[in-house]
Backbone bond lengths (Angstrom), bond angles and torsions (degrees), N, CA, C in turn:
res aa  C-N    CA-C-N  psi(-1)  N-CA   C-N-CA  omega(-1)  CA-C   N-CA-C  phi
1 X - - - 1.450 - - 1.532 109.17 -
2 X 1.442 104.21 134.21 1.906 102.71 -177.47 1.572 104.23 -81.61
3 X 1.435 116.82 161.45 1.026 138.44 165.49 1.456 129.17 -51.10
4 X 1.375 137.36 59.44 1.414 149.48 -151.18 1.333 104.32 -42.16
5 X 1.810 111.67 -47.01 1.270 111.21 -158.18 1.589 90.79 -73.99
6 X 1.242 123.40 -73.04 1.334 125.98 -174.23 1.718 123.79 -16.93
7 X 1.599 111.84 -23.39 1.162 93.11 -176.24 1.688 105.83 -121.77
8 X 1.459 98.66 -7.28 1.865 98.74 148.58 1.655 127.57 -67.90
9 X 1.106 112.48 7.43 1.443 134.29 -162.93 1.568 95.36 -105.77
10 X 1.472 95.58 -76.00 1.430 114.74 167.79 1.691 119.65 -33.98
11 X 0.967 115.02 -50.51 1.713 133.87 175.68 1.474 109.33 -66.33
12 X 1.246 119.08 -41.50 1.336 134.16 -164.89 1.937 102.63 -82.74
13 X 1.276 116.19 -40.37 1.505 123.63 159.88 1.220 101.40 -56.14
14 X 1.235 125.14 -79.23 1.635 144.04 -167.27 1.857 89.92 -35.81
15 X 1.224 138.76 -27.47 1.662 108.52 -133.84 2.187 70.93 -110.16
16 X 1.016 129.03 -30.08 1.432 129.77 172.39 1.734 120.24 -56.69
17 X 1.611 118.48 -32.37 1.319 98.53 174.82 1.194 117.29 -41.03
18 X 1.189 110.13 -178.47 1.620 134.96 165.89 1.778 112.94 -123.66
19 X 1.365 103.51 175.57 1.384 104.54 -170.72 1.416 125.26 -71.58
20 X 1.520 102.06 -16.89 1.343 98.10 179.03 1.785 110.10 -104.19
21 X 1.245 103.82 2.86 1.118 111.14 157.61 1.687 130.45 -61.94
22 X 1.416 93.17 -50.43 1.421 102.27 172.84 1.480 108.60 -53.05
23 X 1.485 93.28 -54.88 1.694 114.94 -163.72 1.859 113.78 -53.51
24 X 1.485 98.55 -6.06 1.639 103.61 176.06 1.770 112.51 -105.80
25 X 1.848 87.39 -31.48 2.101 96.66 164.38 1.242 104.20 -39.07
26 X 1.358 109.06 -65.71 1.376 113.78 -155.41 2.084 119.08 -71.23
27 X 0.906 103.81 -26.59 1.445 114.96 -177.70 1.535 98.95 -88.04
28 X 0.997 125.68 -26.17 1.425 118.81 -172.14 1.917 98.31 -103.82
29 X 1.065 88.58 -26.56 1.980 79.40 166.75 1.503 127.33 -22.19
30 X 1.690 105.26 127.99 1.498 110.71 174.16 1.525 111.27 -74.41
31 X 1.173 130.30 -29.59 1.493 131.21 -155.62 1.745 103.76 -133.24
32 X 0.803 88.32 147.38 2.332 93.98 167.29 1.614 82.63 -61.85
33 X 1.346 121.67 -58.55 1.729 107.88 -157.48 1.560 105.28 -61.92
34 X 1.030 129.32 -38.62 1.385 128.14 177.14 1.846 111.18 -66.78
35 X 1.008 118.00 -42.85 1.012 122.48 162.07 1.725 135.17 -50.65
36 X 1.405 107.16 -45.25 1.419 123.42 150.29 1.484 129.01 -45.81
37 X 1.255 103.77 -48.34 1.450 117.69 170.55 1.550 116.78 -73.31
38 X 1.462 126.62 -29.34 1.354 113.81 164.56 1.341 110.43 -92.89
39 X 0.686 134.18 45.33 1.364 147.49 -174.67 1.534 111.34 -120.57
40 X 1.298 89.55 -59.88 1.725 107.33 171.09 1.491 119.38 -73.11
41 X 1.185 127.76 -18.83 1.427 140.78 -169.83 1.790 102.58 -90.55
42 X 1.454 93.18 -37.41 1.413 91.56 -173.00 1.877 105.93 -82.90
43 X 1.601 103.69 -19.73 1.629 102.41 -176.07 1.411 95.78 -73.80
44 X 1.540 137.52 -32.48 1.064 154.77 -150.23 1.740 95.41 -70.92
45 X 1.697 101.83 -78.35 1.563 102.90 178.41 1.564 112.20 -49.32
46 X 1.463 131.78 -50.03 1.674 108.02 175.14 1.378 111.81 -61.24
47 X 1.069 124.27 -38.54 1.799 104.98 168.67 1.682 111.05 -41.26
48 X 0.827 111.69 -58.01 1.509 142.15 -169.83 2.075 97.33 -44.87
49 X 1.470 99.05 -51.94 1.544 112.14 -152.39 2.085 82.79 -102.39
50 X 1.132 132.81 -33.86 1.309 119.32 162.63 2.102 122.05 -72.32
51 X 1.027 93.17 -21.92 1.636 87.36 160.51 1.289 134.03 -84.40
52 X 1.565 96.06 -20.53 1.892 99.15 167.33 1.477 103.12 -86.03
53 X 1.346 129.97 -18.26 1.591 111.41 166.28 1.069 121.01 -75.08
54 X 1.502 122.59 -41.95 1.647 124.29 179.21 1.835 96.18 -58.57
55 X 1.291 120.94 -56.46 1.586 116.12 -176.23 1.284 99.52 -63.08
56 X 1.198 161.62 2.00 1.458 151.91 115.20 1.285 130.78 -75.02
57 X 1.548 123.21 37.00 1.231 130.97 -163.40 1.756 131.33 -2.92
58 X 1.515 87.84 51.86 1.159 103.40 152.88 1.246 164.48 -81.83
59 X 1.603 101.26 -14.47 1.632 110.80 162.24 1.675 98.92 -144.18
């Protein structure tokens, strides 16, 4: 059985980057697969950061 807390921890770091944070994951990536995945993490948080503006009718 995996470690639950460990990767709500993990998630909970992950959900604070910023964009150019990602934007250095990804360029500095060891692998295409690692690279893929910040890629997606970072499309993930603007989903994330455009639904709290529309739910604050902000854009």
């Amino acid at each position: 059985m995996c470690d639950v807390q460990k990767y709500i921890d993990i998630y909970e770091e992950l959900e604070k980057l910023e964009p150019d944070d990602t934007l250095q994951l990804v360029l500095e990536a060891k692998t295409e697969a690692q690279k893929d995945f910040f890629e997606m993490l970072g499309d993930y948080l603007l989903a994330l950061k455009q639904q709290e503006l529309i739910g604050r009718k902000l854009i």
